[in-house]
SENU-893903 format. One record per residue: residue in three letters; x, y, z of N, C-alpha, C in turn. Coordinates in nm, 2 decimals. Example, Ala and Ser with C-alpha at 12.3 -4.5 7.8 and 13.67 -1.06 7.14 Angstrom:
2
PT   bavex     n.xx     n.yy     n.zz    ca.xx    ca.yy    ca.zz     c.xx     c.yy     c.zz
PT     ALA     1.32    -0.57     0.78     1.23    -0.45     0.78     1.32    -0.33     0.78
PT     SER     1.28    -0.22     0.71     1.37    -0.11     0.71     1.29     0.00     0.79
***
This chain:
207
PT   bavex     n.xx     n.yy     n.zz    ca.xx    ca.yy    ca.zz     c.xx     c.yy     c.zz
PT     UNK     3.59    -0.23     2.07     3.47    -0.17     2.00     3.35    -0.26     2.03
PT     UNK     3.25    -0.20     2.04     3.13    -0.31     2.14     3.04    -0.30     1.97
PT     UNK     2.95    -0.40     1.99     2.85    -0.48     1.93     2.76    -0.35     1.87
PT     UNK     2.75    -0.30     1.93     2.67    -0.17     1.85     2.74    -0.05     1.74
PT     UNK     2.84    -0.07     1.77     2.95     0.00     1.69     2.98    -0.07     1.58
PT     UNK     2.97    -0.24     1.56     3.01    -0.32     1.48     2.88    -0.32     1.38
PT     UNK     2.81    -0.30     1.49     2.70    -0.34     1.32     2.62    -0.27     1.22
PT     UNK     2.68    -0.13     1.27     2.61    -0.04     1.12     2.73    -0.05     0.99
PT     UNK     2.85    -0.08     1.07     2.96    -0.14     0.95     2.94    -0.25     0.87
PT     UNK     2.86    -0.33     0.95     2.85    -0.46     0.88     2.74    -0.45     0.81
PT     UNK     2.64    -0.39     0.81     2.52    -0.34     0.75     2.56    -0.29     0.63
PT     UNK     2.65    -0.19     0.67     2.69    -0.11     0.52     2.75    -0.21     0.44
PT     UNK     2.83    -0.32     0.48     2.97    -0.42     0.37     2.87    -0.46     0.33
PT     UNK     2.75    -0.55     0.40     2.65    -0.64     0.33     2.58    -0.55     0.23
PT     UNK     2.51    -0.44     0.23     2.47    -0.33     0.18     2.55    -0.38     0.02
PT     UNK     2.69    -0.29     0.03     2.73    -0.33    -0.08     2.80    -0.43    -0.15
PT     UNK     2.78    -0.53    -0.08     2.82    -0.66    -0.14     2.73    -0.70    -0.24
PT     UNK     2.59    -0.65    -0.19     2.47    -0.73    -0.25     2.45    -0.62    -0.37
PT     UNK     2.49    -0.52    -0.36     2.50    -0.40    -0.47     2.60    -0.43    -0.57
PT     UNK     2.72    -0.46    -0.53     2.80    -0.53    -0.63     2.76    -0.64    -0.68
PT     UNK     2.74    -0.77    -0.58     2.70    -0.89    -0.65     2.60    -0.86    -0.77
PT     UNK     2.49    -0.74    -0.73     2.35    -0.75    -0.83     2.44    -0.71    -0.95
PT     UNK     2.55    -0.59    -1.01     2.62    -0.49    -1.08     2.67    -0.64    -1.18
PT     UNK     2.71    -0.72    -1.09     2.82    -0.75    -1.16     2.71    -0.91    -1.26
PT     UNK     2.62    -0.93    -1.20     2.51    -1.00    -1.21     2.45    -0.98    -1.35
PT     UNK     2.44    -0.81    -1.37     2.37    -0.74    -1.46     2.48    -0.74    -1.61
PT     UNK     2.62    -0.75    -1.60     2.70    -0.74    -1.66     2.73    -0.83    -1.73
PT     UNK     2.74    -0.95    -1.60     2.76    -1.11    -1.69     2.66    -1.16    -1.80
PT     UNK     2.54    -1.14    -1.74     2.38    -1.17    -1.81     2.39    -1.07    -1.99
PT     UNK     2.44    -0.95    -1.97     2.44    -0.89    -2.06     2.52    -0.92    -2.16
PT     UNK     2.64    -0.93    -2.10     2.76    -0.96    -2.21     2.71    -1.09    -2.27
PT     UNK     2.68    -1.22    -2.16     2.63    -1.37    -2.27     2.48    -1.32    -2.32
PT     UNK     2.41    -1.28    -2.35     2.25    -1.27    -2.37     2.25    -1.14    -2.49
PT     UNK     2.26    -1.02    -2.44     2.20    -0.89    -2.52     2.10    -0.83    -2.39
PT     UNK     2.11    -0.66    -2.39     2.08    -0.60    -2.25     1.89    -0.67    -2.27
PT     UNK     1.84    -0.64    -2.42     1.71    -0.67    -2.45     1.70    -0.82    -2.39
PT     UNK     1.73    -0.90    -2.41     1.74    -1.07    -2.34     1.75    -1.10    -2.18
PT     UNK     1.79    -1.00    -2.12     1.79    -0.98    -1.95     1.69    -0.92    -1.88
PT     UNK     1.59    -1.01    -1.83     1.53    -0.95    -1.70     1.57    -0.91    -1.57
PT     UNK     1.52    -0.87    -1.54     1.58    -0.80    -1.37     1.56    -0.89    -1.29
PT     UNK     1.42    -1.00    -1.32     1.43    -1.15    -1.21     1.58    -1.21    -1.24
PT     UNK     1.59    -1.23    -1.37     1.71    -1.28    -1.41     1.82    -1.27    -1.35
PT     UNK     1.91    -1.12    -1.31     1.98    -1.04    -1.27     1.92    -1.08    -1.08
PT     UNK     1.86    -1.04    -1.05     1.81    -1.10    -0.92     1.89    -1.24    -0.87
PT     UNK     1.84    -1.35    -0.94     1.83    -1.50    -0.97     1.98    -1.54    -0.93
PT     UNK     2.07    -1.45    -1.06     2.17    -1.47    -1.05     2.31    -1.42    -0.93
PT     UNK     2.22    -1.32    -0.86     2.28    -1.28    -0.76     2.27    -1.34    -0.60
PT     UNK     2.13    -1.45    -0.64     2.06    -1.48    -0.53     2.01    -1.44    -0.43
PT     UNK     1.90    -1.29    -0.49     1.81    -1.24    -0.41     1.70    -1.17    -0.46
PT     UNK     1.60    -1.16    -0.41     1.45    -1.17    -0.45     1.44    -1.00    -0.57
PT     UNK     1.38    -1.03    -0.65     1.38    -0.92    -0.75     1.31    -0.79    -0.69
PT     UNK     1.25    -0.79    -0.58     1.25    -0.67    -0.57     1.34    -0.63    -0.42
PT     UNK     1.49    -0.64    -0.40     1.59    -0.62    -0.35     1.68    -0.59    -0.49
PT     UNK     1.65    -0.59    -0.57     1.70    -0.50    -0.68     1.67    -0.37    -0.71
PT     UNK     1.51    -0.37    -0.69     1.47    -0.24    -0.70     1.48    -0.14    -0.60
PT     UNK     1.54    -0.23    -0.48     1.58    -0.15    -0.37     1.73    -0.06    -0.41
PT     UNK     1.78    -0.13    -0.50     1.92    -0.09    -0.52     1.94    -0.01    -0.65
PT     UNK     1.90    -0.04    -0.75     1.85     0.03    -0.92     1.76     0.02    -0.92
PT     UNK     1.70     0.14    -1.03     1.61     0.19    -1.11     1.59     0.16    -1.24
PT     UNK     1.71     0.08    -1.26     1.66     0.00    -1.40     1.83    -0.07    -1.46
PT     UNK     1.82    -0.14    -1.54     1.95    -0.27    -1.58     2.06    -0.22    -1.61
PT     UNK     2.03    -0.08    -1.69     2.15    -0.01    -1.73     2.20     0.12    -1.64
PT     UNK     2.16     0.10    -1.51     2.24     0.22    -1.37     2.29     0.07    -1.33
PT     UNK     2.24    -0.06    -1.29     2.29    -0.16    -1.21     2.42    -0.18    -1.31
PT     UNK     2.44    -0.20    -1.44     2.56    -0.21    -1.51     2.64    -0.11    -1.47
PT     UNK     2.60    -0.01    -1.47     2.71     0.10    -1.48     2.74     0.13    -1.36
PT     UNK     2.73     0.13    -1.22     2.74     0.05    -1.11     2.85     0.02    -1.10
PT     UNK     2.91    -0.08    -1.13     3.05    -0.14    -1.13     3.12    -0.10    -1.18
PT     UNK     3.15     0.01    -1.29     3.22     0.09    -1.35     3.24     0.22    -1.25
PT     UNK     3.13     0.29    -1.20     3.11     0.37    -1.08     3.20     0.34    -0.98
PT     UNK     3.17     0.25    -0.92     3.23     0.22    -0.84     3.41     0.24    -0.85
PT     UNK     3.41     0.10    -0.97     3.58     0.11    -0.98     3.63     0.21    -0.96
PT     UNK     3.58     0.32    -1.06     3.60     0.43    -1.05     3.64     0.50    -0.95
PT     UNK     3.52     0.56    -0.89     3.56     0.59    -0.74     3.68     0.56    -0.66
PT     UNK     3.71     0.42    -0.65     3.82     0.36    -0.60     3.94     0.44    -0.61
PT     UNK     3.93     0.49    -0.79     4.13     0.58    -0.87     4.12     0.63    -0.74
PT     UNK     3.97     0.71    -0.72     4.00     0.85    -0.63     4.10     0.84    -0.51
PT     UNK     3.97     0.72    -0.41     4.04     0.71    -0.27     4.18     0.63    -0.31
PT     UNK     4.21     0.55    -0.35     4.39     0.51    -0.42     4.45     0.65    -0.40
PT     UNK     4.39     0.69    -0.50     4.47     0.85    -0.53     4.56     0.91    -0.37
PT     UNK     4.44     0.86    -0.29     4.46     1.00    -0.19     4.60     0.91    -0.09
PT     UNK     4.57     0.78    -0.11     4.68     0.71    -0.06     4.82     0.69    -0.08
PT     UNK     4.86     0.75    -0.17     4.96     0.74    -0.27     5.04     0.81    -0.21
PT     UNK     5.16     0.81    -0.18     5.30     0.90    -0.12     5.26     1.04    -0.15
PT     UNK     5.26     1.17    -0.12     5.29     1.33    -0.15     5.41     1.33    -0.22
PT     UNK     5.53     1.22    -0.22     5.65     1.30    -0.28     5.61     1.25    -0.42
PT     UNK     5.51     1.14    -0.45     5.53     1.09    -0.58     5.50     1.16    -0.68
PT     UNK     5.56     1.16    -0.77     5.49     1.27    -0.89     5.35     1.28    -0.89
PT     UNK     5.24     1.35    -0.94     5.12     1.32    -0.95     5.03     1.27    -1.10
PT     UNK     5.11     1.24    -1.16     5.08     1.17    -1.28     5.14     1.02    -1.26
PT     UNK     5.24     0.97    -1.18     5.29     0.86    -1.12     5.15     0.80    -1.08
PT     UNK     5.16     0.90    -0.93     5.04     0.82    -0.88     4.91     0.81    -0.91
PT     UNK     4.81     0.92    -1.00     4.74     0.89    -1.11     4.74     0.71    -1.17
PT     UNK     4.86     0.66    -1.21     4.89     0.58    -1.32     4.89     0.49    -1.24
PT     UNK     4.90     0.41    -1.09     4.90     0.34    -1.03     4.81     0.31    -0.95
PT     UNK     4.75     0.47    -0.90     4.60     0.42    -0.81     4.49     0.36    -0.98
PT     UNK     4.48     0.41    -1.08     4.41     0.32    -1.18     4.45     0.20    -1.20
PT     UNK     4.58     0.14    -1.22     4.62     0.01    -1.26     4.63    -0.07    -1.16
PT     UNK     4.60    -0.01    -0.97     4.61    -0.11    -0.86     4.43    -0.16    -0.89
PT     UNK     4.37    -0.05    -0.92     4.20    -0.09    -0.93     4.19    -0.16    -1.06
PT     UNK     4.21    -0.14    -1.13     4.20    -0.25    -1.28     4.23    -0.39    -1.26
PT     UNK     4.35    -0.41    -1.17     4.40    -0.54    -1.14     4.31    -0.63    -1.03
PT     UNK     4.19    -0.53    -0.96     4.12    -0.59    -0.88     3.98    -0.59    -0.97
PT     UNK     3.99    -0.58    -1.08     3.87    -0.63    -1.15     3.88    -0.70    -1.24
PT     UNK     3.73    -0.78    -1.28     3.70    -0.87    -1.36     3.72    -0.88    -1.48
PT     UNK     3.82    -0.97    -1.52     3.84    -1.02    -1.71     3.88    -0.87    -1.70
PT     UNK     3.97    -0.77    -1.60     4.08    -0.67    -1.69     4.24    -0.78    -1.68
PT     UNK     4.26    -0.67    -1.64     4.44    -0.62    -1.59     4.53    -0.68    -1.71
PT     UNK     4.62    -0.74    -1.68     4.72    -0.75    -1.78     4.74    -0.89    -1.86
PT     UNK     4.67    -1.03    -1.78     4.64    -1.12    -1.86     4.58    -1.12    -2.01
PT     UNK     4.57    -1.24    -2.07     4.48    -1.26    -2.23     4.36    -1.24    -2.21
PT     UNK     4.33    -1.12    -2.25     4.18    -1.14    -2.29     4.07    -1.24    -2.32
PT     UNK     3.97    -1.25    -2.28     3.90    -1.38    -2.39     3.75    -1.30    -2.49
PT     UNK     3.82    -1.27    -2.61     3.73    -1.25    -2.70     3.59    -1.22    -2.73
PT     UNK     3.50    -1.30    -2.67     3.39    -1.38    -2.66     3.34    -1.23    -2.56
PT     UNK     3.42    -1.22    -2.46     3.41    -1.12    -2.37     3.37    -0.99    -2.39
PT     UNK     3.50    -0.92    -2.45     3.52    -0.82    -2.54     3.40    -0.80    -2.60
PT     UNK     3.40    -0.84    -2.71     3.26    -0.83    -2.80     3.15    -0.84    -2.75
PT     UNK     3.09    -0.94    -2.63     3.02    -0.91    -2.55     3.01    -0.77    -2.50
PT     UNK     3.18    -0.72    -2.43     3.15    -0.58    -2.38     3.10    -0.49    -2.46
PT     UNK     3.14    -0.48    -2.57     3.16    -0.38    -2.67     3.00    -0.38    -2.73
PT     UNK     2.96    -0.49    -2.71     2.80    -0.44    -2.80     2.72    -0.40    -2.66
PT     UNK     2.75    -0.45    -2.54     2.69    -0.39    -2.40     2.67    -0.21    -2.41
PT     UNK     2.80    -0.17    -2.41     2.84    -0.03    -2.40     2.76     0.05    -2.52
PT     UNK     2.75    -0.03    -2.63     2.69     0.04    -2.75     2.56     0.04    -2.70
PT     UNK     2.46     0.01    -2.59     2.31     0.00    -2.59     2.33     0.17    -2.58
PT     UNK     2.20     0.22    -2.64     2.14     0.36    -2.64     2.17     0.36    -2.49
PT     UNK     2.07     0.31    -2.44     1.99     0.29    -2.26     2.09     0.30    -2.18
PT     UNK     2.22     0.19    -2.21     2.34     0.24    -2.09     2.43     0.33    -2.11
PT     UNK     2.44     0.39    -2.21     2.55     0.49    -2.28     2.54     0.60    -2.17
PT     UNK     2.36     0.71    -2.15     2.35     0.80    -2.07     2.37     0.73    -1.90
PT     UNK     2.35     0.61    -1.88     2.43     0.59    -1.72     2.58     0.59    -1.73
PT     UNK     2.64     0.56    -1.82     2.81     0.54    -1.85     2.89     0.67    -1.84
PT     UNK     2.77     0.79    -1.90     2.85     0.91    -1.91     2.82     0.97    -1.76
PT     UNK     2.69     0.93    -1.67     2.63     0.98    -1.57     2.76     0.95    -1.49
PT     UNK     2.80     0.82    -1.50     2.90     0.76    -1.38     3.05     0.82    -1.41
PT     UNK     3.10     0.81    -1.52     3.24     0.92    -1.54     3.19     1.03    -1.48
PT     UNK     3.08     1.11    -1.49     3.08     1.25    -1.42     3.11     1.26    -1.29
PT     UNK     3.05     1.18    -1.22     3.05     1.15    -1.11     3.23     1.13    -1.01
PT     UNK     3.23     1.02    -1.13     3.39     0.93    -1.06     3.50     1.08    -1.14
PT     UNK     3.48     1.13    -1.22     3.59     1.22    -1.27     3.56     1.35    -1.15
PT     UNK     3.46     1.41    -1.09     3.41     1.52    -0.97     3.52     1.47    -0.88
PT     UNK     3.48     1.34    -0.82     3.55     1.27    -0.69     3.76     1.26    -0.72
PT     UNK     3.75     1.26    -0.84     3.93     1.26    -0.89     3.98     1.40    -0.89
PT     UNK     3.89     1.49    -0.93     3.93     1.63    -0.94     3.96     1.64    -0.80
PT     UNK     3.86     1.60    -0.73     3.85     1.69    -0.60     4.02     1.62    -0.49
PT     UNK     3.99     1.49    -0.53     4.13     1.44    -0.48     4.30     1.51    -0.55
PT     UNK     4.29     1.56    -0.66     4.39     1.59    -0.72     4.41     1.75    -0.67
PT     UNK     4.31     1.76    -0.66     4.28     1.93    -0.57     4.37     1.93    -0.47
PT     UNK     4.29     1.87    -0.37     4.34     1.83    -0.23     4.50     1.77    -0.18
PT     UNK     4.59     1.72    -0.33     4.70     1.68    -0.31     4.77     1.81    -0.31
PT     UNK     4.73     1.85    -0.49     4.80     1.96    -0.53     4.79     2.09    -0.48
PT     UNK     4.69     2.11    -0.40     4.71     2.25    -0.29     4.60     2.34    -0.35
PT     UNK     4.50     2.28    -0.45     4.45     2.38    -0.60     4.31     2.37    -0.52
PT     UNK     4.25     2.47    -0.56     4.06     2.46    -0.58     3.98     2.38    -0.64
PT     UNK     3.92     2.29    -0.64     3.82     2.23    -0.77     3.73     2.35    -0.82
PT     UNK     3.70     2.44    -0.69     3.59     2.57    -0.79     3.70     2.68    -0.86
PT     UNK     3.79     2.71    -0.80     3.87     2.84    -0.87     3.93     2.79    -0.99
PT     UNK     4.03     2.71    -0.94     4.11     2.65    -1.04     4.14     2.53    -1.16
PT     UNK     4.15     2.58    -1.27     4.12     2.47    -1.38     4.19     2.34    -1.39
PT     UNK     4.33     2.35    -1.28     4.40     2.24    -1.28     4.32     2.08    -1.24
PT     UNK     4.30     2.07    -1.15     4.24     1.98    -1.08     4.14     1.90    -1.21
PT     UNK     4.07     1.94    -1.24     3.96     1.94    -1.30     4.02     1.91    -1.49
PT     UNK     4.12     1.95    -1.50     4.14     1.96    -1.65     4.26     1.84    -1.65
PT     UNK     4.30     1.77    -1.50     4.42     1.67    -1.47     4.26     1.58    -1.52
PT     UNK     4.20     1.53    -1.44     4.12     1.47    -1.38     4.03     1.41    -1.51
PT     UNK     4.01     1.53    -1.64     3.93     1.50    -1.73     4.04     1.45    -1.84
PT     UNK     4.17     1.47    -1.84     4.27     1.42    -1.92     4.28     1.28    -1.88
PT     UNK     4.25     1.27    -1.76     4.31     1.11    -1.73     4.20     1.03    -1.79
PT     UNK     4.08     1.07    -1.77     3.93     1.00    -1.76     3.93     0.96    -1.92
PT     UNK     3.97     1.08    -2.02     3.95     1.06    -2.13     4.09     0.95    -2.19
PT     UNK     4.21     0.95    -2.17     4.29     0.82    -2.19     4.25     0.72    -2.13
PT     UNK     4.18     0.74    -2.01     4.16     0.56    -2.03     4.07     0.54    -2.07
PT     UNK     3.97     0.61    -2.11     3.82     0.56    -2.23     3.88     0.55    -2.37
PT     UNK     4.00     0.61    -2.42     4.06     0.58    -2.51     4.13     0.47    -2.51
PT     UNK     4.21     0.40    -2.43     4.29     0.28    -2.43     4.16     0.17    -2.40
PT     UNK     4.05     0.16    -2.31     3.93     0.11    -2.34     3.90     0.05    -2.42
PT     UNK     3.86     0.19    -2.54     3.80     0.12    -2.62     3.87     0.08    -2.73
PT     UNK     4.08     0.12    -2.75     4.13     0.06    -2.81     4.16    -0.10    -2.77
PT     UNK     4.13    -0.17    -2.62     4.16    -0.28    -2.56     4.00    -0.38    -2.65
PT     UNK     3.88    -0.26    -2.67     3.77    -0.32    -2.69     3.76    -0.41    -2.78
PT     UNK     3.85    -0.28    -2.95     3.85    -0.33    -3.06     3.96    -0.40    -3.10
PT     UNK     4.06    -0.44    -3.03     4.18    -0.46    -3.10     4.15    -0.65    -3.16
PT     UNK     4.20    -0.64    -3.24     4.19    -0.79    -3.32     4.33    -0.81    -3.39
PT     UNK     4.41    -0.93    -3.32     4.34    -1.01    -3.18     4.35    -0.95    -3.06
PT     UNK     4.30    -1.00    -2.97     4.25    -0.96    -2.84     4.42    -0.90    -2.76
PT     UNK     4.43    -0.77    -2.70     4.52    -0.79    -2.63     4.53    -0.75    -2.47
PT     UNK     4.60    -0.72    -2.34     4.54    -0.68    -2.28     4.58    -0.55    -2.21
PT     UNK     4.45    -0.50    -2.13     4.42    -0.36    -2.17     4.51    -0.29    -2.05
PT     UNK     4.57    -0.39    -1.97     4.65    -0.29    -1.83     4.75    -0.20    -1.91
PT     UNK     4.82    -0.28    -2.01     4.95    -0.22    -2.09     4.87    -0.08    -2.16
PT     UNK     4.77    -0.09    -2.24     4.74     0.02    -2.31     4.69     0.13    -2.25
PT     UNK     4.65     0.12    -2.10     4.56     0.22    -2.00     4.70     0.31    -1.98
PT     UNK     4.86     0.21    -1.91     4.99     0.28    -1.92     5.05     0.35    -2.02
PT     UNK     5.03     0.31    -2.14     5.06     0.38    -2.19     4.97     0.53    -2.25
PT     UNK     4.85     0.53    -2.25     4.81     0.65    -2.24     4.82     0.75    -2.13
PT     UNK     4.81     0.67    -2.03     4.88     0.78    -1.85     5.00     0.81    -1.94
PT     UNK     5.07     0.75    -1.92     5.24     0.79    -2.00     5.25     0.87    -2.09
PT     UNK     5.15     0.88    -2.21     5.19     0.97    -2.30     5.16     1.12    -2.27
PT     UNK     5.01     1.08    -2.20     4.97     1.21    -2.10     5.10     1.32    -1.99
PT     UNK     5.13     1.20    -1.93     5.20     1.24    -1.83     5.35     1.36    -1.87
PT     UNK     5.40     1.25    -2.03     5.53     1.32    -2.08     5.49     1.44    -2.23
PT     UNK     5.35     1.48    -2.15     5.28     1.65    -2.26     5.23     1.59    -2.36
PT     UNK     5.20     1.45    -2.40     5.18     1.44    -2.54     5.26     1.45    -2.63
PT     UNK     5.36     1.43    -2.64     5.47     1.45    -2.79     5.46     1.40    -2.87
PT     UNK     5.44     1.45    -3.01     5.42     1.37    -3.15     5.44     1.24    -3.17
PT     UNK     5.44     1.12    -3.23     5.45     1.03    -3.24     5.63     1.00    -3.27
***
């Protein structure tokens, strides 16, 4: 592969490195501070790069948060599409999310730390990020339908399947979420995201 081929790839990794770095910048500052207590030099500062190479990237503190949730997101999808054809499709559901959970920050199945949590939890409550939070599920739940489509043989326009898999899953793990958010004491949230794929997966049966 020659030198010209190499470097609109490398363009793009740096692209979103510096897109993550700022996301995850925006997230840390928030959780210790309050989103009102964070400037965007701040967020900049912390990423180490000049504040208006942020406005190259967001439009404002609460899309650069929600950003890294987007993203993850996205990830279930392409996971999704990697996942064996023979595997069940609620299997692989439950694994392309928990291979991406485990590659993120203060999740997966270790101890919680507290301090965190509660940080997250009054983050997510701002007015300001709530409409980017729901903007970015829309988005990352489109890109799962459309992969669950494409496995299962189905339409994302004709047929309800895809789309009603895709919005079942989305809503158990905002549920185990925000049971991981509130639980006292702290526990961790890989196990509770399983077990809502699980309960999902075997129809919901009464308790």
């Amino acid at each position: 592969m020659s030198g010209e081929d190499e470097r609109p790839g490398l363009r793009e990794r740096k692209k979103q490195e510096t897109r993550t770095a700022l996301s995850w910048a925006a997230i840390r500052l928030t959780v210790e501070r309050g989103l009102e207590n964070v400037r965007v030099e701040d967020i900049a500062a912390a990423a180490g790069v000049a504040p208006r190479t942020f406005n190259n990237y967001f439009s404002s503190k609460g899309e650069a948060i929600a950003a890294r949730h987007l993203d993850r997101t996205r990830l279930v999808a392409q996971e999704l599409r990697r996942r064996p054809a023979s595997e069940p499709l609620w299997e692989s559901i439950k694994v392309a999310v928990l291979t991406q959970l485990a590659l993120g920050e203060n999740y997966g199945t270790g101890q919680p730390d507290q301090q965190w949590q509660t940080g997250v939890r009054l983050m997510i409550s701002e007015p300001s990020l709530q409409g980017e939070m729901l903007k970015a599920d829309a988005i990352a739940e489109a890109e799962l339908a459309a992969a669950i489509a494409d496995r299962t043989g189905t339409d994302v326009a004709r047929d309800l399947y895809p789309r009603l898999v895709a919005g079942a899953a989305g809503a158990a793990i905002r549920v185990a979420m925000d049971q991981w958010l509130r639980a006292d004491p702290p526990v961790p949230v890989g196990p509770l995201i399983e077990e809502a794929l699980g309960r999902l997966a075997a129809g919901l049966p009464e308790p």
